[in-house]
C-alpha positions in Angstrom: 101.8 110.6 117.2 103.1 114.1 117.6 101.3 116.0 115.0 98.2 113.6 114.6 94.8 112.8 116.7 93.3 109.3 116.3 90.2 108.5 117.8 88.0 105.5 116.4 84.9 105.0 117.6 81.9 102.2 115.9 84.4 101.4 113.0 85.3 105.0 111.7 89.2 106.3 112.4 88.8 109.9 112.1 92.6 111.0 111.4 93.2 114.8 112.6 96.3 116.9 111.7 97.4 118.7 114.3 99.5 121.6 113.5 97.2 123.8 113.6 99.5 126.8 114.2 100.4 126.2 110.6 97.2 125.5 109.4 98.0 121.7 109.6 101.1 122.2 106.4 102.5 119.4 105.8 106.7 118.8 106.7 108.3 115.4 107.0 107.5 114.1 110.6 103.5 114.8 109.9 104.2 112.8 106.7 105.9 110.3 107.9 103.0 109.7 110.6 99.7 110.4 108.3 101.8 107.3 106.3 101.5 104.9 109.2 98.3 105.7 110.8 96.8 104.8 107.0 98.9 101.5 106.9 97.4 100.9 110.6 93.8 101.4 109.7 94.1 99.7 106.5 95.7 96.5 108.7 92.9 97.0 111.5 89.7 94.8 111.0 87.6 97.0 113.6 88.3 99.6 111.4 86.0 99.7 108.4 86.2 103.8 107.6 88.9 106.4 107.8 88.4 110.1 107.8 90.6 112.5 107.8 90.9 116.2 108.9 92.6 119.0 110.2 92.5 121.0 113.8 91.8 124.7 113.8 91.1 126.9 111.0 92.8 124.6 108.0 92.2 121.3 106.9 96.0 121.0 105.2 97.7 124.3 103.8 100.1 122.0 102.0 104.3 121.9 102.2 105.7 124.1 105.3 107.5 126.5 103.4 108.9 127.9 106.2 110.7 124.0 106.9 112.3 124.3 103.3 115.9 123.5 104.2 114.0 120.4 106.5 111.9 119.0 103.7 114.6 119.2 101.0 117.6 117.5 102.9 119.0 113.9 102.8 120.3 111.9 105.1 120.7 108.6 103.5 121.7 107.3 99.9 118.1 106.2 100.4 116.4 109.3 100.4 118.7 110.9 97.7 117.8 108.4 95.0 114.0 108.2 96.2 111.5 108.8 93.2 108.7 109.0 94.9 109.4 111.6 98.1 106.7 112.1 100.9 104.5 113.8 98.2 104.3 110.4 96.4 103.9 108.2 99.3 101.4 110.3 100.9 99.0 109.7 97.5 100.1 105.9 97.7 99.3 105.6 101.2 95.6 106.6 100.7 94.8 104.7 97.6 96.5 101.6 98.8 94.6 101.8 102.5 91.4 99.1 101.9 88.9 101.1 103.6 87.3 104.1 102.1 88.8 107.3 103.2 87.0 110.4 103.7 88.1 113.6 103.2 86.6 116.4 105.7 87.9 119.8 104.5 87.2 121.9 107.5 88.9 125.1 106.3 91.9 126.0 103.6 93.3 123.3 101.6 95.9 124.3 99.6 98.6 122.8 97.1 99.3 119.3 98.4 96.7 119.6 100.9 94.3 119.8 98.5 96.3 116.7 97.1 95.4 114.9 100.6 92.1 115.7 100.2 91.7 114.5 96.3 93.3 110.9 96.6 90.5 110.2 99.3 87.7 108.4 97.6 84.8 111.0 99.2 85.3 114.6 99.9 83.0 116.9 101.7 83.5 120.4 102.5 82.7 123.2 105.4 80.6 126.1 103.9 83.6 128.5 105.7 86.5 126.5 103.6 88.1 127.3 100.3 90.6 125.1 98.6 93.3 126.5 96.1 95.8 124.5 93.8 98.4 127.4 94.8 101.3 125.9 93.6 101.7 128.7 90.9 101.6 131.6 92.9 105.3 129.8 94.5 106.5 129.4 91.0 106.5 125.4 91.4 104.3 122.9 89.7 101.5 120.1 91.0 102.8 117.3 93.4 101.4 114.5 95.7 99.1 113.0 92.7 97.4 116.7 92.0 98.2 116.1 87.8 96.2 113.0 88.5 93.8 113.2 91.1 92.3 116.5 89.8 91.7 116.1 86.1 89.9 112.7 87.1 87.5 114.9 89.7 86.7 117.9 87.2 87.8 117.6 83.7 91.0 118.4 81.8 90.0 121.8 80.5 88.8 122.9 84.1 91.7 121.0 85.8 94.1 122.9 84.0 92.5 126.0 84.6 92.6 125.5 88.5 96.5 124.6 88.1 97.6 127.3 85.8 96.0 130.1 87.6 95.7 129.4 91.0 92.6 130.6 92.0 90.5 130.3 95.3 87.9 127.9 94.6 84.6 127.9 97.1 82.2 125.8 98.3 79.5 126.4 95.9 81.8 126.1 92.7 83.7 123.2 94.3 80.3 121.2 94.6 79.0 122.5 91.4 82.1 121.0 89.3 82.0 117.1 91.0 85.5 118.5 93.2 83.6 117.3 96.4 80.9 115.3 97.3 78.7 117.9 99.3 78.8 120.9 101.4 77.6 120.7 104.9 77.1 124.1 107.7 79.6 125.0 109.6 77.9 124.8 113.3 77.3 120.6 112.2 79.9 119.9 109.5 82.0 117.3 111.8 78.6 116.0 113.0 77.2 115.7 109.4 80.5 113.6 107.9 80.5 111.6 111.3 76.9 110.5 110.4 77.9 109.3 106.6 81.1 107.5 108.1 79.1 105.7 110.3 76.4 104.8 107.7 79.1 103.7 105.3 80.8 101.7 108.2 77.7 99.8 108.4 78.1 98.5 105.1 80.0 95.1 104.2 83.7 95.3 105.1 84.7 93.1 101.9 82.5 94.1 99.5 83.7 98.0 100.2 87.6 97.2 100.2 87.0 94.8 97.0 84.8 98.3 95.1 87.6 100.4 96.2 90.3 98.6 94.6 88.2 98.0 91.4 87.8 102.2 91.2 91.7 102.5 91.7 92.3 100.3 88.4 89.5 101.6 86.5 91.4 104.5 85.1 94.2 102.6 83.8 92.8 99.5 83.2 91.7 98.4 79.8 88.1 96.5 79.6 88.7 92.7 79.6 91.1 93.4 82.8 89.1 95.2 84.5 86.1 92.6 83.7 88.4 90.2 84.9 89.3 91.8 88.3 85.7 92.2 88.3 84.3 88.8 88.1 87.0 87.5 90.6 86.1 89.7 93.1 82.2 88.8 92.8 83.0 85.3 93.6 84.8 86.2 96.4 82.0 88.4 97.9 79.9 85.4 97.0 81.7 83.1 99.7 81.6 85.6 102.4 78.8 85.3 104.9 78.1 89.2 104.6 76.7 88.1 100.9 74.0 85.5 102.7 73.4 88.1 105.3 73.0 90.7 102.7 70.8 88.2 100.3 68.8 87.0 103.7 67.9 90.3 104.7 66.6 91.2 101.4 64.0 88.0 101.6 63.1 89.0 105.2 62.8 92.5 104.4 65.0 94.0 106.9 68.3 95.7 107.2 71.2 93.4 106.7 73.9 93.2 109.4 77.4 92.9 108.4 80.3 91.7 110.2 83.0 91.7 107.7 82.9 87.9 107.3 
């Protein structure tokens, strides 16, 4: 793909933007293609983790706005009537892959990059990067799932402090108020998210796609559904062979080995 690396190595699909002329902002072919390389990881059983980051300076400066007349023009009936845009599907995409997808903000995230980075289940963040909500300083208002994502990450009262004013938030803050996970050096920061892919890879295929989609109807489920979709997805884990590995392991007092079975 044009505007994307893919590399996989031991189970983790790291995901690279690649425009980094333009600090990796976002226009309709690279979101047309971040789309499908998350539908192909999320199909691909010898892929168990996906992270994603940018090349260069930015991890995702959000919409091109120098592409404007590009991303705002239909082609097709289709697009003209679409509800949900590139913005939507991009949130969709992530949430809907079944493998836990990392977020490695490497440098300026901004606006519906910051978007990207917030519908990832895990975010960690160089101790060089900054990320921004920014849509206000362009006179438009949150897209790509930034009225949802962010409120869930930091509070109402600070989310709508982020969106109305705009502000450059840093790596201390971001870590300080739950927006990412951690904050790793600059000179090792690819190195350091590399390492917790490839411990989280290790983990049970199943048992990981199964948490995930438990966390994605958490927010809007109600109790006795979500118990529900609970206890049926135990008893699935409970007749794959990762389960007896895991169980076996724990008598034998070793590390369990998990193949996904």
């Amino acid at each position: 793909m044009e505007h994307l690396v893919i590399d996989t190595q031991d189970g983790v699909r790291t995901i690279t933007l690649n425009r980094p002329e333009r600090l990796n902002a976002i226009n309709d072919e690279l979101s047309f293609q971040i789309e499908r390389a998350l539908a192909a990881a999320s199909a691909d059983d010898d892929v168990r983790v996906v992270v994603i980051t940018g090349k260069g300076r930015g991890f995702c400066a959000g919409l091109d706005l120098t592409d404007l007349e590009g991303n705002q023009r239909f082609n097709t009936r289709h697009e003209q009537l679409d509800e949900l845009g590139w913005v939507g599907r991009q949130a969709l995409s992530i949430v809907h892959c079944d493998k836990p997808v990392l977020a490695a903000i490497n440098g300026i995230a901004a606006g519906a990059g910051l978007s990207l980075a917030l519908a990832c289940d895990l975010s960690f963040m160089s101790e060089s990067a900054h990320v921004t909500t920014g849509y206000v300083r362009r006179g438009l208002c949150p897209d790509a799932g930034m009225s949802y994502f962010l409120p869930r990450r930091v509070g109402q009262v600070k989310a709508a402090e982020m969106i109305f004013m705009g502000h450059d938030v840093y790596p201390d803050e971001a870590e300080h108020m739950g927006l990412v996970n951690e904050v790793f050096p600059n000179e090792d920061f690819h190195e350091r998210v590399r390492a917790f892919a490839h411990e989280l890879a290790s983990g049970p295929p199943i048992a990981l796609t199964l948490s995930k989609r438990l966390l994605a109807s958490s927010p809007d489920a109600d109790l006795t559904t979500l118990l529900k979709q609970e206890y049926n997805s135990i008893q699935l884990c409970f007749g794959t062979k990762d389960a007896m590995e895991g169980m076996q392991a724990f008598q034998e007092k070793r590390e369990p080995v998990f193949k996904g079975k």
